[in-house]
Every structure is written in C-alpha cells, then in structure tokens.
VEXKE-131277 format. One line per field, with one value per residue: x, y, z of N, C-alpha, C in turn. Coordinates in steps of 0.2 Angstrom, whole numbers, padded with zeros to 4 digits. Example, Ala and Ser with C-alpha at 12.3 -4.5 7.8 and 13.67 -1.06 7.14 Angstrom:
n.xx = c(0066/0064)
n.yy = c(-0028/-0011)
n.zz = c(0039/0035)
ca.xx = c(0062/0068)
ca.yy = c(-0022/-0005)
ca.zz = c(0039/0036)
c.xx = c(0066/0064)
c.yy = c(-0016/0000)
c.zz = c(0039/0039)
END
This chain:
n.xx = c(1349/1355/1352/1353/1349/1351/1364/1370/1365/1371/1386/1387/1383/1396/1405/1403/1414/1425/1423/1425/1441/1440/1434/1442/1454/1450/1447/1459/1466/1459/1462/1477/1482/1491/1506/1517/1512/1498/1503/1506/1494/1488/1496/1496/1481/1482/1490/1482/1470/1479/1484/1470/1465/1475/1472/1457/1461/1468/1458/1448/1457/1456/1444/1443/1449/1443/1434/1437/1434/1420/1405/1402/1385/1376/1364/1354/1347/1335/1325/1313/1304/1289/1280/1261/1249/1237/1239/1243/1258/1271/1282/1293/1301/1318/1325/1339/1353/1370/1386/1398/1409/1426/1424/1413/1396/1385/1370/1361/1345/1335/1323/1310/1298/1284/1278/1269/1269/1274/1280/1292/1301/1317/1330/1347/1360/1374/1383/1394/1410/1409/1396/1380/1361/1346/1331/1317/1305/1298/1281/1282/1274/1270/1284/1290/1280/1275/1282/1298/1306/1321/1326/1343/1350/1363/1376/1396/1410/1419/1408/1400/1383/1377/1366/1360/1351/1341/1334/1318/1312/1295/1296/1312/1329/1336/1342/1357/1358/1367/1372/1375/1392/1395/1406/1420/1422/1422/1429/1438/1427/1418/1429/1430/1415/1415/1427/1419/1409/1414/1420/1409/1404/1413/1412/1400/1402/1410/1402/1391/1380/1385/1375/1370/1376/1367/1368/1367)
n.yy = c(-0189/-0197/-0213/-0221/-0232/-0242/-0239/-0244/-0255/-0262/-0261/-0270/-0282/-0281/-0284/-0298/-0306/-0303/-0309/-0320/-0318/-0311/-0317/-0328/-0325/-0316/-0327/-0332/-0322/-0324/-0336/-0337/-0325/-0311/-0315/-0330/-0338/-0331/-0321/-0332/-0337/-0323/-0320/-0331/-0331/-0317/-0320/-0329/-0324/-0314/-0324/-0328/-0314/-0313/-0322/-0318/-0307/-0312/-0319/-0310/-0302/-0313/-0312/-0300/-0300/-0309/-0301/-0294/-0303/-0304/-0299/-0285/-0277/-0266/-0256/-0254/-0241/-0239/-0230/-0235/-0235/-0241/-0246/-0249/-0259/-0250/-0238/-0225/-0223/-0228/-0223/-0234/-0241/-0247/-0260/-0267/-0275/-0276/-0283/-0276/-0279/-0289/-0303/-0317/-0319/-0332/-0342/-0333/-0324/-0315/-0302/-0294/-0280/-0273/-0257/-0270/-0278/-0293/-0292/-0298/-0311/-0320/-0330/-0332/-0343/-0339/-0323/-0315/-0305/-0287/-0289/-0288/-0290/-0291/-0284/-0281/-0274/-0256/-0249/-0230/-0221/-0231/-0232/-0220/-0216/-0228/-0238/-0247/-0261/-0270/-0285/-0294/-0310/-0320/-0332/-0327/-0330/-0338/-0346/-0339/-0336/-0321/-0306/-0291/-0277/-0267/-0252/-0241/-0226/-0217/-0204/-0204/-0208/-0224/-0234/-0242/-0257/-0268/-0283/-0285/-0285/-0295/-0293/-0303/-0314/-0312/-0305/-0296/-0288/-0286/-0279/-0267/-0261/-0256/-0248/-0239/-0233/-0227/-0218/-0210/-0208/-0198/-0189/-0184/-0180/-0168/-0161/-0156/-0145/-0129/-0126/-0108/-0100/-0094/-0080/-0076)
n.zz = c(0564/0580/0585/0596/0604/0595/0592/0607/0605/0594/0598/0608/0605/0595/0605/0606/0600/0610/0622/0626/0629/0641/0649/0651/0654/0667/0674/0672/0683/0693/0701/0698/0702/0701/0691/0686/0679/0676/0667/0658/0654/0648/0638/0628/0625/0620/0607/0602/0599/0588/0578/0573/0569/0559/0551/0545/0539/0527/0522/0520/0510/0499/0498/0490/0479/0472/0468/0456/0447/0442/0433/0425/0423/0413/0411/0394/0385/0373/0358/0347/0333/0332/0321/0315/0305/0299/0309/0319/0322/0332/0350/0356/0370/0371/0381/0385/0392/0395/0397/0403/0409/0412/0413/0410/0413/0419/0418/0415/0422/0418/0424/0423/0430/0430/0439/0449/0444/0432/0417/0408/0407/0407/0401/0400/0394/0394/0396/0387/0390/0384/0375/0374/0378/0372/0380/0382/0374/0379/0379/0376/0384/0395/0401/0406/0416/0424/0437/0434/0435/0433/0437/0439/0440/0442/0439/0443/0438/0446/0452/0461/0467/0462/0461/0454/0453/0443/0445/0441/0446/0446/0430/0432/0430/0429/0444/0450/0461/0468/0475/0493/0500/0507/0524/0529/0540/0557/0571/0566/0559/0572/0579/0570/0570/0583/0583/0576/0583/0593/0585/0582/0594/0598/0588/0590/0602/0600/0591/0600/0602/0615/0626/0631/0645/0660/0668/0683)
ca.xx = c(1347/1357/1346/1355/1347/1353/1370/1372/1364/1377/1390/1386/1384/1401/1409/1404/1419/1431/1420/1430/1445/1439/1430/1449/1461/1448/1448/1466/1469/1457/1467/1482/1485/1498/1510/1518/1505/1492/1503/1507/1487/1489/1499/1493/1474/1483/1493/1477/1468/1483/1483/1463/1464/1479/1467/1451/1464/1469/1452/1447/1461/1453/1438/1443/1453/1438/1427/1439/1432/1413/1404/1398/1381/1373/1358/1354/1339/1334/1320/1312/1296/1285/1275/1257/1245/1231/1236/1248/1266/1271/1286/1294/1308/1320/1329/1347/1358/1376/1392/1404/1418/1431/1425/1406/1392/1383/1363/1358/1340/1332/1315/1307/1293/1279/1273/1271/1269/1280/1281/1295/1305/1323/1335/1353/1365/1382/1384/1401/1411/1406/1390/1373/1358/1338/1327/1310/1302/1288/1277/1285/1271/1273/1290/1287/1271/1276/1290/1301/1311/1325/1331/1348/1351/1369/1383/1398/1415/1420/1403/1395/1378/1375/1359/1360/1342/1340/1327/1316/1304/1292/1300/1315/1332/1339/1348/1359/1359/1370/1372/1379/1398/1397/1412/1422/1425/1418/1433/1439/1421/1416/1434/1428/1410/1419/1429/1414/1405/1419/1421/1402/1404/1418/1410/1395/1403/1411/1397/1388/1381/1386/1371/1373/1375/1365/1370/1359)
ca.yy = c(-0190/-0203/-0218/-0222/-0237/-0245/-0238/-0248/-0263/-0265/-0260/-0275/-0287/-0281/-0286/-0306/-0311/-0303/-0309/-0328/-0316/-0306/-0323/-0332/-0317/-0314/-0331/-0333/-0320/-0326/-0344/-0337/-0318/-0307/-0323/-0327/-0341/-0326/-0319/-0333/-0336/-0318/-0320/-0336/-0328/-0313/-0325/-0333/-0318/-0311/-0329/-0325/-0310/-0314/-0326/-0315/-0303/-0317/-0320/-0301/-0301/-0316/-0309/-0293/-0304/-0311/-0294/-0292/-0307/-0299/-0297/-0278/-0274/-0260/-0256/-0248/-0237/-0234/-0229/-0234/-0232/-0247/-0246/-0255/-0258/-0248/-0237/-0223/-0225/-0229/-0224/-0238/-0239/-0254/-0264/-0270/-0277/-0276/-0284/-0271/-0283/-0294/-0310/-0319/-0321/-0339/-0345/-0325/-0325/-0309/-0301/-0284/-0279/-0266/-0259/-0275/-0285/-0297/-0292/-0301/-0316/-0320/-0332/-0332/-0347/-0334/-0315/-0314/-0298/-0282/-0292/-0285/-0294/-0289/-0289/-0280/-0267/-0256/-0243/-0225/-0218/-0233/-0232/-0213/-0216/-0233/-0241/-0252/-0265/-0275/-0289/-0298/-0315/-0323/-0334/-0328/-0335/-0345/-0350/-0337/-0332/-0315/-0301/-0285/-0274/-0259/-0247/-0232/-0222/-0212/-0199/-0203/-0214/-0232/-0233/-0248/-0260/-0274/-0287/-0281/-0286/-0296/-0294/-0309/-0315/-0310/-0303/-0289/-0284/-0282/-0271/-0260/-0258/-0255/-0240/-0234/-0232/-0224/-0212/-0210/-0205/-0195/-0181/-0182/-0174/-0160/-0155/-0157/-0137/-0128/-0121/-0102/-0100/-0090/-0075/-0071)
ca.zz = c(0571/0581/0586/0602/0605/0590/0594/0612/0603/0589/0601/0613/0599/0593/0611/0610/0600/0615/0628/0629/0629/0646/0654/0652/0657/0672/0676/0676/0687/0701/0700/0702/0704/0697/0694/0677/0674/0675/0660/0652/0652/0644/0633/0625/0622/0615/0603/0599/0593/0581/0574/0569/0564/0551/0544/0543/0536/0523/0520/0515/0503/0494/0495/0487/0473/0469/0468/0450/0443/0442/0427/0424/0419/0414/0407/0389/0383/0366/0356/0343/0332/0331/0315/0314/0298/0301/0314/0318/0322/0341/0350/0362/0372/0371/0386/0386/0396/0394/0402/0400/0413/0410/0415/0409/0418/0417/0419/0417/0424/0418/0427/0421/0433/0430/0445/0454/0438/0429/0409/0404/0411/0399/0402/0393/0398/0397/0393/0386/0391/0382/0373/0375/0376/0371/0386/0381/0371/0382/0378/0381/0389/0399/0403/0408/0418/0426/0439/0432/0440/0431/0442/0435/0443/0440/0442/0439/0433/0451/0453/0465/0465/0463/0458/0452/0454/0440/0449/0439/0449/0441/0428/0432/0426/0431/0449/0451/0467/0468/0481/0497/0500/0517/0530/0531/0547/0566/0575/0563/0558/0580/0579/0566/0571/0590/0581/0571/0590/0597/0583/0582/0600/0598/0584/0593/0608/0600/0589/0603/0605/0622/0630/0636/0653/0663/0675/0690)
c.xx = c(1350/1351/1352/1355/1350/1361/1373/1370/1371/1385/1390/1385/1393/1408/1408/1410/1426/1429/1424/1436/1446/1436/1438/1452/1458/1448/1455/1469/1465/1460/1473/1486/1489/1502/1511/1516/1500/1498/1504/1500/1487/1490/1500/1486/1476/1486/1488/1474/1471/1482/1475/1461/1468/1475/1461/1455/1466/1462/1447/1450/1459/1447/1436/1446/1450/1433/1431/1435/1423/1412/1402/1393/1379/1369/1356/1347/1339/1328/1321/1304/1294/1281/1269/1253/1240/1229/1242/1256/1269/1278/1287/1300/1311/1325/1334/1350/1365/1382/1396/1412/1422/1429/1416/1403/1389/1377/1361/1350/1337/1324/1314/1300/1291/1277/1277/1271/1274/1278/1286/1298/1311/1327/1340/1359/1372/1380/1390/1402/1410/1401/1384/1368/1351/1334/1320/1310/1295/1287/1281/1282/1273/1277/1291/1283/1273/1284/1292/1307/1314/1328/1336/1351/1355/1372/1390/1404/1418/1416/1396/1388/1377/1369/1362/1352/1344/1332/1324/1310/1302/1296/1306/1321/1335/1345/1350/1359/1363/1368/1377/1384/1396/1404/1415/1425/1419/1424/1435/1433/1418/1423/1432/1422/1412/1423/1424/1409/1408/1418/1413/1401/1406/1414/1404/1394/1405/1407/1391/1385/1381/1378/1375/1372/1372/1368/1363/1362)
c.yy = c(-0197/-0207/-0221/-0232/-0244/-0245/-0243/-0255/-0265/-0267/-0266/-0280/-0289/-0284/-0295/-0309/-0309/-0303/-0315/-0324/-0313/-0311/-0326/-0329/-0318/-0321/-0335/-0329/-0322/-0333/-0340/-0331/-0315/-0312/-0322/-0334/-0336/-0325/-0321/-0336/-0332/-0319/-0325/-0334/-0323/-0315/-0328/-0328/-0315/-0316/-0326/-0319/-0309/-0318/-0322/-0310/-0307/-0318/-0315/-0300/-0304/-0313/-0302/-0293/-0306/-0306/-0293/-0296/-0306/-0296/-0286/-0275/-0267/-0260/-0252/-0248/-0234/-0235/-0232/-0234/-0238/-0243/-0248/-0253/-0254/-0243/-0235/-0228/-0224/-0228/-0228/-0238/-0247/-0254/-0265/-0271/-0279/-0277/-0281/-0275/-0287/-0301/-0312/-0320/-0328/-0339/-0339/-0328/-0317/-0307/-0293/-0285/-0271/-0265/-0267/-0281/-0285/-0294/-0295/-0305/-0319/-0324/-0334/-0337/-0342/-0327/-0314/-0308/-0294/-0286/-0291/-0288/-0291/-0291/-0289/-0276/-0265/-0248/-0235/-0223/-0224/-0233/-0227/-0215/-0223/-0234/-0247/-0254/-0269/-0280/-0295/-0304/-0319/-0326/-0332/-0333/-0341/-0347/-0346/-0337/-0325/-0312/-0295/-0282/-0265/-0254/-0242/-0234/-0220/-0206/-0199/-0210/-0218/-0230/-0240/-0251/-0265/-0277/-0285/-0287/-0288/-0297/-0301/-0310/-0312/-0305/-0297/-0285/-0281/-0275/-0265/-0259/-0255/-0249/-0236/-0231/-0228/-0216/-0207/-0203/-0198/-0188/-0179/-0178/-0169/-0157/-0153/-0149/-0135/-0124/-0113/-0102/-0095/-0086/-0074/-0067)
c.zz = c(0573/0586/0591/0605/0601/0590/0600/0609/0597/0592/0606/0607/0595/0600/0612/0607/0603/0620/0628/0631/0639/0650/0655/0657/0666/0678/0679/0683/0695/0704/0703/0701/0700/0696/0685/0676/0672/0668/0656/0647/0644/0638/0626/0622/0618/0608/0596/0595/0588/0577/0571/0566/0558/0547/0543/0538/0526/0521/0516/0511/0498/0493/0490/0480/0471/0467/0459/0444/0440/0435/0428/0421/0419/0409/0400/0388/0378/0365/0350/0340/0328/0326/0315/0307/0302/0304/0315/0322/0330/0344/0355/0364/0374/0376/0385/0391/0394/0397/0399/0404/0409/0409/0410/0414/0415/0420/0422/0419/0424/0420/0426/0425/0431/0435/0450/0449/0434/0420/0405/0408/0404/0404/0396/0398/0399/0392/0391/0389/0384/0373/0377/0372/0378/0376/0383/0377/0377/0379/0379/0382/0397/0404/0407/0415/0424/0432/0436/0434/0437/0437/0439/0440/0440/0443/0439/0439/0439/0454/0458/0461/0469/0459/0458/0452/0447/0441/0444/0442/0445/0438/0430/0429/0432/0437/0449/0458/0466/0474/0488/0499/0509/0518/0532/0537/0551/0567/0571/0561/0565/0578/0577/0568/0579/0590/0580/0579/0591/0594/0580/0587/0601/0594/0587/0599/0605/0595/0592/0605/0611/0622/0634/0643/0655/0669/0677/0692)
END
C-alpha cells in the first residue's frame, strides 16, 4: 500500500536543491523579460548545476572505490561437547567470526547479546584477511531457545568506522545487517528520488484497476 503522504513529503524535500535554480531564473525574468541577459542568467545556473553534479558524480565513484577496501565478515557455527566431572556431557555451540575480504579490520569491538543481555564483550586490535577469531561458546539449548545478537564494530583499512549486526530469531539462522551506504551529495540523490516518484506514479496508474462501467 502506497503511503501517499510520505510520497508528497519526500518529493517536496527532494525539490529544495532546485528551488535557488527556479527563485533565480523567475527572478531574472521579472528584471528583465525574454532578453539575452534573461538567458544568460539561464544559462549561467544551468552551468552551475552540471559543474555540481560532476562532482557529486566524482564523489560516488570515490565512494564506490572505497566500498572494495571493506573487510568481510561472516559469522561461524559449530558444535561441540563440553565434558564436566561429575556430570553428563553438554552440547554447545561455538561463535566465530571471520574476515573472509581483502583488506584488515582494526580496534574490532565484539558484542553478543542474549535476549536483551550482554554475555560476552571481545575486543581484537586487527582481524587479518581470511583469519577467524573465537567469540563465545553458548549452551545449545540456549542458542535454540534464545535471540542472539552479534554486533561487529570496526575500523577499516582508510580509517572509517563501520558495524556489522549478525541477527538470529528464534529457531532460526544468522541474518546479516551492515551499515547503510549514504548518498553522496544533495543534488543527484533529490534527481533520483524525483524519478523514483515519478516512476512510483507512473506504475501506479496503469495498474491502477478500471472500474466497470454501469449501463442504465
């Protein structure tokens, strides 16, 4: 169901970094009418905007040259059988974490939560690449029976900081979350949420169902 509301707000949001564009332009022409100041107005703000968007453009390509350097973990699950004196033999499931990428991560910051509680807190100064590091051992009824939340807290190799989140619900396996990827720039990110409206609009009309018409 489209949420409407939400639709004209994104979409007015997405109009303020071509609102100075449309305050100029409108101003020039009250100044001085159809005229070839008015165009050269024009064609000076038009100038202005390609130059900005060549660098947000430039700007996304860095950012997408830097998404290669990104550690890769993933998480591992095995079993084994704890032993005690006195008392049978216990099966538990053991944590890992694994940078399977190219590059290191640095000032790892490991957090397993139960539930809503903390059971393990780990910090590893670097993860080399494909080097895997012991978080926990838990109970397998536990691990079963419980929600566990891995949260991976890192720098990696040009100094960002990034987290990684490894989710399990109940009876079931580990979903990955990363950091979400922000939009560099204004002016290309309104464009594109400017098309996504349009094209929102667009399929919403034709699967729009015709009502039958009624004969009297």
């Amino acid at each position: 169901m489209i949420i409407w509301k939400n639709v004209i707000k994104n979409t007015l949001k997405s109009f303020i970094p071509l609102l100075p564009a449309f305050i100029v332009v409108f101003a020039a022409f009250l100044s001085f009418g159809v005229s070839t100041n008015f165009l050269l107005v024009v064609s000076i703000t038009v100038q202005f905007y390609i130059v900005w968007a060549q660098l947000e453009v430039a700007l996304k390509q860095t950012r997408i040259h830097e998404l290669g350097y990104e550690p890769v973990f993933l998480i591992k699950v095995e079993k084994e059988v704890v032993s005690a004196m006195n008392s049978r033999s216990t099966i538990h499931v053991v944590l890992k974490i694994k940078n399977e990428g190219k590059y290191p991560a640095f000032n790892v910051l490991i957090t397993v939560m139960e539930n809503s509680n903390v059971v393990e807190h780990k910090m590893e100064s670097t993860i080399p690449p494909n080097n895997e590091i012991y978080v926990c051992s838990l109970e397998e009824n536990i691990f079963k029976t419980k929600r566990i939340h891995v949260y991976v807290l890192y720098n990696n190799i040009i100094g960002d900081h990034k987290e990684v989140w490894f989710i399990k619900n109940l009876g079931e396996s580990f979903m990955v979350l990363r950091s979400p990827l922000k939009k560099p720039g204004i002016l290309l990110s309104s464009l594109e949420d400017l098309f996504e409206t349009m094209r929102l609009i667009y399929l919403f009309k034709i699967r729009k169902p015709k009502l039958p018409s009624i004969e009297r």
